[in-house]
C-alpha positions as CSV (number, residue, x, y, z in Angstrom):
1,X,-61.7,51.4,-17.2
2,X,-62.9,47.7,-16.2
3,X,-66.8,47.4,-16.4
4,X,-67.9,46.0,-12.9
5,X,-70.2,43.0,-12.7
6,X,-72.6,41.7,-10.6
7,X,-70.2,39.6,-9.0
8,X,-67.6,42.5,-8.4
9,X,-70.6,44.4,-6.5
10,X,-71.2,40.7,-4.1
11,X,-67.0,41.2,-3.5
12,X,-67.5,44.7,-2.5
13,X,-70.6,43.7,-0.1
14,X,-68.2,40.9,1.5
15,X,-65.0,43.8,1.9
16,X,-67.7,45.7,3.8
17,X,-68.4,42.8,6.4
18,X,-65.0,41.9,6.6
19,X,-64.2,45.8,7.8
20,X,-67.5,46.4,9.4
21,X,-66.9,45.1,12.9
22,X,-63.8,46.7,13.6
23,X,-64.2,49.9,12.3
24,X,-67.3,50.2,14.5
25,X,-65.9,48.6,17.7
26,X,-63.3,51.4,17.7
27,X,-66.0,54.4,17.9
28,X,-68.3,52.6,20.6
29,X,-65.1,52.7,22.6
30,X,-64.0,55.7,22.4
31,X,-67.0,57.9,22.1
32,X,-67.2,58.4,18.4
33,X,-70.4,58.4,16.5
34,X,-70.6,54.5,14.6
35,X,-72.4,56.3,11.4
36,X,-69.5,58.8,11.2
37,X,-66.7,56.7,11.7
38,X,-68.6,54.3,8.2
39,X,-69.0,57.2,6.3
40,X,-65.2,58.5,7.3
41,X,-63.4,55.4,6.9
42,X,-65.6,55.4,3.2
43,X,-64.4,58.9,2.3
44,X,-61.0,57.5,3.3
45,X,-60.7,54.8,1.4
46,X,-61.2,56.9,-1.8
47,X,-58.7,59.3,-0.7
48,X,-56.3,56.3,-0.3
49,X,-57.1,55.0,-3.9
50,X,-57.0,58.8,-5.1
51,X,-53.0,59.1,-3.5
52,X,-51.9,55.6,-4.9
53,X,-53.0,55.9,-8.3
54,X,-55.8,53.0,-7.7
55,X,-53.1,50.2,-8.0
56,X,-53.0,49.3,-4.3
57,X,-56.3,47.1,-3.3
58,X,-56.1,48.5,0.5
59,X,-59.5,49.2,3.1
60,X,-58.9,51.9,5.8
61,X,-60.8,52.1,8.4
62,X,-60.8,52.9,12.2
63,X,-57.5,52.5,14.0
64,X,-57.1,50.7,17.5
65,X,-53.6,52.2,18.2
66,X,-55.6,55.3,19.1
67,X,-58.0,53.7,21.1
68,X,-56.5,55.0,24.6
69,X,-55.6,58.7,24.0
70,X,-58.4,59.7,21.5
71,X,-61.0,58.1,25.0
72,X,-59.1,59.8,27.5
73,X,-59.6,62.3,25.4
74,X,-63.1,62.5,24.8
75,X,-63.5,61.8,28.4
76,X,-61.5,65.1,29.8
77,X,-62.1,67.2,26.8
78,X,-64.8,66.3,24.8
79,X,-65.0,64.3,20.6
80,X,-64.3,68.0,19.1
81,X,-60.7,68.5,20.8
82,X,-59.7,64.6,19.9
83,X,-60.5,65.3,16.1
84,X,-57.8,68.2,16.7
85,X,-55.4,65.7,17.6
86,X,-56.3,63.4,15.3
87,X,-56.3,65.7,12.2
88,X,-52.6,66.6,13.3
89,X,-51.6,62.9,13.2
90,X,-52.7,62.4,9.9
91,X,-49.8,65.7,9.1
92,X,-47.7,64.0,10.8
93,X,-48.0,60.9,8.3
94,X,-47.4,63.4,5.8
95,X,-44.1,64.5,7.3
96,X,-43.2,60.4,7.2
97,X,-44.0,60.4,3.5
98,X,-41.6,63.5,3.0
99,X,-39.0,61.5,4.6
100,X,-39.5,58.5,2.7
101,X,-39.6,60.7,-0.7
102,X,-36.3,62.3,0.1
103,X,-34.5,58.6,1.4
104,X,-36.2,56.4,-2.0
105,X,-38.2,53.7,-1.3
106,X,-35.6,51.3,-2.2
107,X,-33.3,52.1,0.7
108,X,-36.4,51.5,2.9
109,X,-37.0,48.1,1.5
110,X,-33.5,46.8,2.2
111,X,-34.6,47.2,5.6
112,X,-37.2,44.9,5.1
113,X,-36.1,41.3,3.3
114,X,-38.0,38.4,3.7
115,X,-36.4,37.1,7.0
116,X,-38.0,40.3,8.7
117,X,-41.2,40.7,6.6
118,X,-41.7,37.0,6.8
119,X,-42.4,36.8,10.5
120,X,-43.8,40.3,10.7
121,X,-46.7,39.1,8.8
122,X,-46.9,36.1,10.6
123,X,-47.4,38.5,13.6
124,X,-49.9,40.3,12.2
125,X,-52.2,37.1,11.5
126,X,-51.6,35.7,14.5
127,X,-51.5,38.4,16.6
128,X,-55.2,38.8,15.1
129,X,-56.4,35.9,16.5
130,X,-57.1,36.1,19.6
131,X,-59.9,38.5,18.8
132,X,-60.9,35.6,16.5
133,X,-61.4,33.2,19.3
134,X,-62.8,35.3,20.9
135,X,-65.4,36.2,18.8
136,X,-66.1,32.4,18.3
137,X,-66.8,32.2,22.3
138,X,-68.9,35.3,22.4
139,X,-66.9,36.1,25.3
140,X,-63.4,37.7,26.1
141,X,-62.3,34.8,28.4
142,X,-63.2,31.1,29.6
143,X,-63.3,30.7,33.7
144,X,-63.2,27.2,34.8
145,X,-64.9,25.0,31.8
146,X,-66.7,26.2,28.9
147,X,-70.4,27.3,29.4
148,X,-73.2,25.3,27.2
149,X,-73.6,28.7,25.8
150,X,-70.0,29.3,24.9
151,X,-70.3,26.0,23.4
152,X,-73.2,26.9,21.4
153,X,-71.6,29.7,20.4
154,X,-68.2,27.9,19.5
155,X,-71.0,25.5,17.2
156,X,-72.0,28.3,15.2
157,X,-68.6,29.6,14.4
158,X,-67.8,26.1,13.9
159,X,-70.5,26.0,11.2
160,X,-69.6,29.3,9.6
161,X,-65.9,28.4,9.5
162,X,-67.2,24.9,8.1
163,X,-69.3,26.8,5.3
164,X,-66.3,29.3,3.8
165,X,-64.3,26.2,3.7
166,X,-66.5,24.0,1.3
167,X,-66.7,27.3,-0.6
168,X,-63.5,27.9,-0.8
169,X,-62.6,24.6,-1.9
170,X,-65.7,23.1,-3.5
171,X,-67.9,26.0,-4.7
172,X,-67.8,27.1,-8.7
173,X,-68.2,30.4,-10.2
174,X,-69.8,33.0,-8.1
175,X,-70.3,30.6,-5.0
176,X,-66.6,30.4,-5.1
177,X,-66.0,34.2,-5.3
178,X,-67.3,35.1,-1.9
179,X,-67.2,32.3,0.7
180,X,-67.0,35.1,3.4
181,X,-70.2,36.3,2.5
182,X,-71.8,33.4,2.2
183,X,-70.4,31.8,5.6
184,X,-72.0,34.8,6.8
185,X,-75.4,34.8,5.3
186,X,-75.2,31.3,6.3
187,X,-74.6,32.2,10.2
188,X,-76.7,34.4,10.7
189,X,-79.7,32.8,9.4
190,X,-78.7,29.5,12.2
191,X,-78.4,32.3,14.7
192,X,-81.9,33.7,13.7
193,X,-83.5,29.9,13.9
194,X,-81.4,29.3,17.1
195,X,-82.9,32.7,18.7
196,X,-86.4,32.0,17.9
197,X,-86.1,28.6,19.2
198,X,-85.2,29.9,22.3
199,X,-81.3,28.5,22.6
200,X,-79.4,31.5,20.8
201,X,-80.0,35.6,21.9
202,X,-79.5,37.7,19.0
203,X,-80.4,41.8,20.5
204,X,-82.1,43.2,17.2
205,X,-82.6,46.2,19.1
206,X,-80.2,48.4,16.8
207,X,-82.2,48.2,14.3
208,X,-85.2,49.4,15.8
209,X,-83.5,52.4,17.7
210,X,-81.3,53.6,14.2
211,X,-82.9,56.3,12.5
212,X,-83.2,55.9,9.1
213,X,-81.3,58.7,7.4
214,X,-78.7,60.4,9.2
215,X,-78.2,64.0,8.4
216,X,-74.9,65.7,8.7
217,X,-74.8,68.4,11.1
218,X,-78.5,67.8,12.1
219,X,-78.6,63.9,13.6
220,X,-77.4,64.2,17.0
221,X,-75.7,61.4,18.6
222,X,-74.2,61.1,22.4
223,X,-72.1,58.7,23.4
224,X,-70.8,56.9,26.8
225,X,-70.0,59.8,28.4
226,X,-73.3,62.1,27.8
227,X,-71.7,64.0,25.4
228,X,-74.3,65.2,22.6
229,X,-72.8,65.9,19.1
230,X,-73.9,66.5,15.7
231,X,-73.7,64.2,12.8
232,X,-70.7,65.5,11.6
233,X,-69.1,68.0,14.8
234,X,-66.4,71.0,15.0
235,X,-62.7,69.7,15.5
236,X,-60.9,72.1,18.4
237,X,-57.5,72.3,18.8
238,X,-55.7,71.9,22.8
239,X,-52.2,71.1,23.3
240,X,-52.3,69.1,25.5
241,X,-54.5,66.8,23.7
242,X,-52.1,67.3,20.9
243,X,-49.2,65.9,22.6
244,X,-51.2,62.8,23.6
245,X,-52.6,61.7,20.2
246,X,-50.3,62.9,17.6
247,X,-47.0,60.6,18.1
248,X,-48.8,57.4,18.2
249,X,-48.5,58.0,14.6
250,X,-45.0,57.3,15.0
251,X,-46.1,53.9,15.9
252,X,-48.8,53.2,13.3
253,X,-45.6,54.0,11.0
254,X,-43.5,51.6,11.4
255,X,-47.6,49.4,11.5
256,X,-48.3,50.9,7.9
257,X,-45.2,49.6,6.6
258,X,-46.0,45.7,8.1
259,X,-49.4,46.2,6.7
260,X,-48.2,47.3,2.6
261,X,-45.8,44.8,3.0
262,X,-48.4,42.3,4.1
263,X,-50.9,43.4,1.1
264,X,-48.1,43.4,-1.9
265,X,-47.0,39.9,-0.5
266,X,-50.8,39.0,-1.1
267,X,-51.2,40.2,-4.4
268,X,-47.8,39.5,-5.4
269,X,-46.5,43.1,-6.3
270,X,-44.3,45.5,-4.7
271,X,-46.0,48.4,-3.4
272,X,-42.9,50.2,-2.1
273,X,-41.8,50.8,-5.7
274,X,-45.2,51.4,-7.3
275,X,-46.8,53.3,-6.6
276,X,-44.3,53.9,-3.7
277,X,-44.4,53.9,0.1
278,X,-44.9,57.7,0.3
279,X,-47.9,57.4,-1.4
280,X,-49.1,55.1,0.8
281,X,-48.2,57.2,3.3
282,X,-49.9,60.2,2.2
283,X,-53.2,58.3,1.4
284,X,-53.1,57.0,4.8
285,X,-52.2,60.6,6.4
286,X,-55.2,62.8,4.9
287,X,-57.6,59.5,5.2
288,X,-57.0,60.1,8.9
289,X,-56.7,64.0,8.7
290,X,-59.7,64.2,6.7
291,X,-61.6,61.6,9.2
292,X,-60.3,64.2,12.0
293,X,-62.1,67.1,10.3
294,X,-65.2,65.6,9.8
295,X,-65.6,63.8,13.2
296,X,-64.5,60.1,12.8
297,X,-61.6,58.2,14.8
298,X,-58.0,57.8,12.8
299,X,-57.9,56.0,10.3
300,X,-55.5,52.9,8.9
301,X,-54.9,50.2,6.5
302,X,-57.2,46.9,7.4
303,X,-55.6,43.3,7.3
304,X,-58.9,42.0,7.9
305,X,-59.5,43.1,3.8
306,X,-56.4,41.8,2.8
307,X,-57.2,38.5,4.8
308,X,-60.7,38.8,2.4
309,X,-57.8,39.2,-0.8
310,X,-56.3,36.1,0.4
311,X,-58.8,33.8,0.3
312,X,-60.9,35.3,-2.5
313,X,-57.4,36.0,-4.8
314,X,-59.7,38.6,-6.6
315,X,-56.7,41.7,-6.3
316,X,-59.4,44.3,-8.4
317,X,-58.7,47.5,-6.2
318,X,-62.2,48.9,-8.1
319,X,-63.8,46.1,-5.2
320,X,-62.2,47.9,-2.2
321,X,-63.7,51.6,-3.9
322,X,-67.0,50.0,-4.0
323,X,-67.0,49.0,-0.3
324,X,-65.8,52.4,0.4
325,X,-69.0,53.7,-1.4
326,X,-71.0,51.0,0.4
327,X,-69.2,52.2,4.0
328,X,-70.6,55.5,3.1
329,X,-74.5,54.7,2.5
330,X,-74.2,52.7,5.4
331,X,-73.3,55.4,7.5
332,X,-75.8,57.8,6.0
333,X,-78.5,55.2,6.2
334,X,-78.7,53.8,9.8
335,X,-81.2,51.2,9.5
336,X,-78.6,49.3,7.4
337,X,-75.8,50.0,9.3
338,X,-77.6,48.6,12.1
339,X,-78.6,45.6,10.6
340,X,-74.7,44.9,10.5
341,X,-74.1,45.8,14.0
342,X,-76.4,42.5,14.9
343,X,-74.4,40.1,13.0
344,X,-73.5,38.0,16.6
345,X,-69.8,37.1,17.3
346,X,-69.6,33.5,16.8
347,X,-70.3,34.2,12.9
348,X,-67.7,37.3,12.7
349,X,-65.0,34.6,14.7
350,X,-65.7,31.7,12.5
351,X,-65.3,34.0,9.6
352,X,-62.1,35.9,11.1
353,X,-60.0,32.3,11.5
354,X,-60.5,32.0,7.7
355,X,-59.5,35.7,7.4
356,X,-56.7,35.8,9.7
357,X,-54.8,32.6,9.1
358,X,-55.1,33.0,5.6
359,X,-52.6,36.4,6.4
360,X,-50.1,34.2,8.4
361,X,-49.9,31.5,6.0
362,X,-48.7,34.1,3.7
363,X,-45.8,34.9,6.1
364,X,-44.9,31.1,6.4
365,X,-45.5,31.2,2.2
366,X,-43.0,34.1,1.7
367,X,-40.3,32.6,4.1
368,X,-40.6,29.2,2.4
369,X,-40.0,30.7,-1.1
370,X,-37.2,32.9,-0.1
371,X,-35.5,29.6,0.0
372,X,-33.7,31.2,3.7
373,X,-30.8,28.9,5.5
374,X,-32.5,28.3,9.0
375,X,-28.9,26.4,9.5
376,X,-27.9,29.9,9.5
377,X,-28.0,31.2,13.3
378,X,-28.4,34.7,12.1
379,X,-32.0,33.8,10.3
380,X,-33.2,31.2,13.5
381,X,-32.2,34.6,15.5
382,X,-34.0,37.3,13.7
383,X,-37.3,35.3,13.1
384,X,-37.1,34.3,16.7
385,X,-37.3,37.7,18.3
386,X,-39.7,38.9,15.8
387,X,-42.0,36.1,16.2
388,X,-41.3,35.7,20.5
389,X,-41.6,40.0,21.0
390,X,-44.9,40.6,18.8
391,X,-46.8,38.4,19.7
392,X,-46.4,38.5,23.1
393,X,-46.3,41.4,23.6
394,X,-49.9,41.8,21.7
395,X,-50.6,38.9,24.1
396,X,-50.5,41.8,26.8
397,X,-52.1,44.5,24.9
398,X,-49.1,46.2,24.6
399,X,-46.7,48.5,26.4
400,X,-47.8,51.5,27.9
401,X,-44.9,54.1,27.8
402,X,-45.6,57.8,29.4
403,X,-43.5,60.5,28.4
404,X,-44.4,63.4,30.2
405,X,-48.2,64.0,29.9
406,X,-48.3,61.9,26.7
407,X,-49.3,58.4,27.1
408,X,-48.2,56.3,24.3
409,X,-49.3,52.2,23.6
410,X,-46.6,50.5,22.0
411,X,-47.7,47.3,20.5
412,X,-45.7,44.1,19.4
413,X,-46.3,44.7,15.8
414,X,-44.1,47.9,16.0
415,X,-41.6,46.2,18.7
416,X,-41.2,43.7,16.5
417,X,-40.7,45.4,13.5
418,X,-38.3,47.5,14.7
419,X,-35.8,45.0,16.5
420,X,-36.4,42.3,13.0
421,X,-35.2,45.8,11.3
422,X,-32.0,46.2,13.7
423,X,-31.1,42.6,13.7
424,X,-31.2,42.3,10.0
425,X,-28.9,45.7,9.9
426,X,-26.2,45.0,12.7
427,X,-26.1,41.2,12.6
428,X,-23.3,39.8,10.7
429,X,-24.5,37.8,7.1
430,X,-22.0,34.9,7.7
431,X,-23.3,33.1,11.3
């Protein structure tokens, strides 16, 4: 096995940042506990790794397809009845995998040539970015003109975007291995001189309330709703809230097989041969199972990391285990956890417009070297509707479908997906 250097321990560090925000946004909104979502997505990571034979440099971490049922949830019920209905999703990825075993992975990849998976990655970059902006605003919209402290804002991610550029481009040797953390580092500390000057507010007060160890099944945390759990709580099991979690992951499907398709086109291997897409499948099933049981929101696969693979073009999957091991001390250790829960927005948006164009230019890279006939109307027509239907529908948040008492979100990245998949299949190959 590869010794890891110094340097591979900064690229883990960076992986954590780049999966930090996220995976704690999605707990804070639904009710979870922050720590235990770290030291699930952590634990799921490894499983991941374990069920792919450690070929496949992926990040799991909290899901946002979830984000409605698994809060209603919580709401109506209480955090112990959604990890029931969680922990049954992540079966029902396993049931997928069984399906994918018994088809071959090769008929599921003629589903998916570049004229689909082209665009659908484009989507997935793009459809990232309007978190990305805004991040860089500090804010979720702009009414009238831009405030002097959106505009301050805006300069910082300006600067941090600025600083993982000439890193990128300019920097040598270890400089030139992690411009995200750097741009980071480099953000904050403006943000800190800006706050104590009196023109930036940076709210440090996470790091004063976090306890310093967190002790499963003895740190208590309650959440938005006045619930008080343990550190690690009890998952129960109601139909109901069954019915309401458990098909999404027919969704996050068809979103697991944009995001593997997204990672192999990265690192330049196929992913649905080896180690296979079932295996994928199954890592990503007990990662979220196993994140059920021990009290976290579902897990699955994090373009943010492969955006981080992009730019960085270090493909080591031993990197992505180490800031699964890092996930976990965070989570276990609050104070440091906390200190990541300060880094302000306009640093995490200049960082993410790196991160997340970097995963749409290798859409635009993988339809380019396809060599594809856009005279051909069939091609124009298929990477149309892809490109038109996810992201706008993302635009809108998605599509909230109810079937019966089950309320599902169905976003563009699966609408599009699925209609690139039936145009490719029913369109003829000579128009």
């Amino acid at each position: 096995m590869q010794k890891l250097t110094g340097k591979d321990y900064a690229l883990g560090i960076q992986h954590l940042f780049a999966m930090f925000g996220a995976t704690v946004l999605v707990p804070l909104m639904t009710g979870f506990d922050p720590a235990v979502a770290l030291v699930t997505a952590g634990i799921g990571t490894i499983i991941f790794h374990c069920c792919t034979k450690f070929k496949v440099p992926v990040f799991v971490g909290s899901s946002f397809a979830f984000i409605a049922a698994v809060a209603s949830a919580v709401e109506t019920k209480g955090i112990e009845y959604a990890q029931g209905g969680i922990m049954v999703a992540g079966l029902v990825y396993l049931v997928f995998a069984l399906l994918v075993y018994l088809l071959g992975s090769e008929r599921i990849k003629n589903f998916f040539p570049p004229v689909v998976t082209g665009p659908i990655i484009v989507v997935i970059g793009i459809g990232l970015a309007g978190t990305a902006i805004s991040d860089c605003l500090n804010s979720t919209a702009i009414e009238g003109s831009i405030t002097a402290a959106q505009g301050i804002s805006l300069g910082i991610a300006a600067f941090t975007l600025a600083v993982v550029i000439v890193c990128t481009l300019f920097a040598k040797g270890f400089f030139k291995l992690v411009p995200i953390l750097i741009g980071i580092a480099s953000g904050y500390l403006l943000c800190v001189v800006l706050h104590f000057c009196g023109v930036f507010t940076m709210d440090f007060t996470p790091i004063f309330d976090a306890a310093w160890i967190n002790i499963p099944y003895v740190t208590e945390f309650t959440n938005s709703y006045g619930q008080t759990t343990t550190f690690f709580s009890v998952p129960k099991f109601d139909w109901g809230i069954i019915l309401s979690i458990a098909p999404i992951a027919i969704v996050t499907f068809m979103e697991h097989i944009g995001d593997i398709t997204t990672n192999g086109a990265v690192v330049g291997k196929d992913f649905f041969k080896d180690p296979g897409l079932h295996r994928t499948l199954i890592g990503d099933g007990l990662a979220t199972f196993v994140a059920g049981l021990l009290g976290g929101p579902a897990n699955t696969t994090y373009s943010e990391n492969t955006g981080v693979l992009a730019t960085t073009k270090n493909y080591n999957p031993a990197i992505l285990r180490l800031a699964a091991v890092f996930a976990i001390i965070l989570g276990l250790f609050g104070k440091f956890g906390a200190v990541l829960q300060t880094i302000p927005g306009p640093v995490k948006g200049g960082v993410e417009l790196m991160l997340f164009g970097m995963i749409a230019s290798v859409g635009i890279r993988l339809l380019a070297e396809s060599n594809l006939d856009f005279a051909h109307s069939r091609n124009l027509t298929i990477v149309a509707v892809i490109l038109t239907t996810g992201l706008g529908i993302g635009a809108i948040g998605g599509i909230p479908v109810i079937i019966g008492t089950v309320t599902l979100n169905i976003s563009g990245l699966f609408v599009a997906t699925v209609l690139g998949v039936l145009l490719n299949a029913v369109l003829p190959k000579d128009i």
